[in-house]
C-alpha positions, 0 to 999 in steps of 0.5 A, spaced: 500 500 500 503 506 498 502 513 503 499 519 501 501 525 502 496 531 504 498 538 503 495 542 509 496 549 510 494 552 518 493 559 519 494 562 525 496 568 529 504 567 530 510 572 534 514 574 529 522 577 529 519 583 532 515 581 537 509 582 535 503 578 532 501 577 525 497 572 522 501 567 517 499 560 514 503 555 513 504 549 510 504 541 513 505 534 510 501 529 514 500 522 511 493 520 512 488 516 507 482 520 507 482 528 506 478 526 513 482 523 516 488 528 514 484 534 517 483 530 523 491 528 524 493 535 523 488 539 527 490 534 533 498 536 531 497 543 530 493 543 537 500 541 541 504 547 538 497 552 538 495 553 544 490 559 540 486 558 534 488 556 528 484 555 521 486 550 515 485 553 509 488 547 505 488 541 503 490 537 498 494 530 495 501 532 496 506 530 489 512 526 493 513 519 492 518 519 498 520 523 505 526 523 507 529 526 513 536 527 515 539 528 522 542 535 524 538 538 518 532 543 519 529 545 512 525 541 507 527 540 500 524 538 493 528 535 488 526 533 482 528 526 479 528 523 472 529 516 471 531 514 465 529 508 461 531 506 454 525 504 449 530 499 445 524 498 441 523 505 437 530 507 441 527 512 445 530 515 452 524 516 457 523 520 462 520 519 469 519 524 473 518 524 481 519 528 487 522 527 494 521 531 500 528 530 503 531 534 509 537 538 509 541 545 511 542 548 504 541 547 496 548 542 496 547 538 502 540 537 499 544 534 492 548 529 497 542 526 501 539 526 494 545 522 491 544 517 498 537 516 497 537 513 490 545 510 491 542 503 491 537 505 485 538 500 479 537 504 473 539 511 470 537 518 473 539 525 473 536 531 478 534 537 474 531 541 479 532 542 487 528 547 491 527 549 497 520 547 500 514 551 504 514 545 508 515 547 516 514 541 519 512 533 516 508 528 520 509 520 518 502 516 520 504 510 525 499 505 526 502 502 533 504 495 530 510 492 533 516 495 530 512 502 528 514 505 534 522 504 534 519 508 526 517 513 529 522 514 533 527 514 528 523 518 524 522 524 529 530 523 532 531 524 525 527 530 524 529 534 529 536 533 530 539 540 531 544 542 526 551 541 530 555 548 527 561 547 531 562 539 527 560 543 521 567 548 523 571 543 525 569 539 518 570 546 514 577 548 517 579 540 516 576 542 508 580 548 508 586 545 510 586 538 506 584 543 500 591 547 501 595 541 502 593 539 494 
């Protein structure tokens, strides 16, 4: 059975930079098999970070064949895959296109989580576009069989690990010095 998507947006009173209040909207992935159940699941998840009102405004089937989170990222990204496949009949190249929601801290490391999520793809692909989402949070469904609690709490580990930016200092001057050597 494949996982649906749904897109839902959440509009709601949120403190900005300054301090002072303005109305945002705000996009969220839940996997649900219903619109129904979708409005369902993100009110109960809205409910936990809003303690003020808030409205859905939107939901839709979201286009993502796979999510992937990744530890010590805090953003979502779209990317784009072709895969390709060769029509040895009329001699043609075909593409298929997909779209994963892959968590990263920029453009780059996207590419990287990208490349390391089709790493044991069997055929040819290529990655036209990468862009980031809107999406601020996604939310997995997990249906309390054995074996899915240790999911969810891999999965949330993930999705949450903060960006550690002194490993990433360290890494860059390791990089830098390793460049100056060559």
């Amino acid at each position: 059975m494949s996982v649906t998507w749904y897109e839902c947006k959440v509009k709601y009173r949120k403190l900005d930079e300054t301090g002072k209040q303005k109305v945002v909207t705000e996009p969220y992935l839940i996997d649900a098999l219903s619109y129904t159940e979708a409005e369902k699941r993100v009110n109960e998840e809205m409910a936990a970070y809003i303690s003020e009102e808030f409205k859905i405004t939107t939901i839709n089937i979201a286009n993502y064949a796979e999510i992937h989170p990744f530890e010590n990222a805090d953003r979502w990204f779209k990317s784009k895959v072709s895969l390709l496949a060769y029509d040895e009949e009329s001699g043609k190249e075909r593409k298929t296109n997909l779209f994963l929601l892959v968590q990263a801290n920029d453009v780059k490391e996207a590419y990287d989580n990208t490349i390391t999520v089709m790493k044991n793809t069997m055929g040819e692909y290529a990655i036209p576009a990468i862009s980031e989402s809107p999406i601020i949070d996604v939310f997995p469904y997990f249906g309390g069989e054995e074996g899915d609690l240790e999911k969810l709490e891999r999965f949330n580990s993930l999705k949450n690990a903060k960006p550690d930016t002194d490993q990433w200092t360290e890494n860059e001057e390791a990089a830098r010095a390793d460049a100056l050597e060559a």
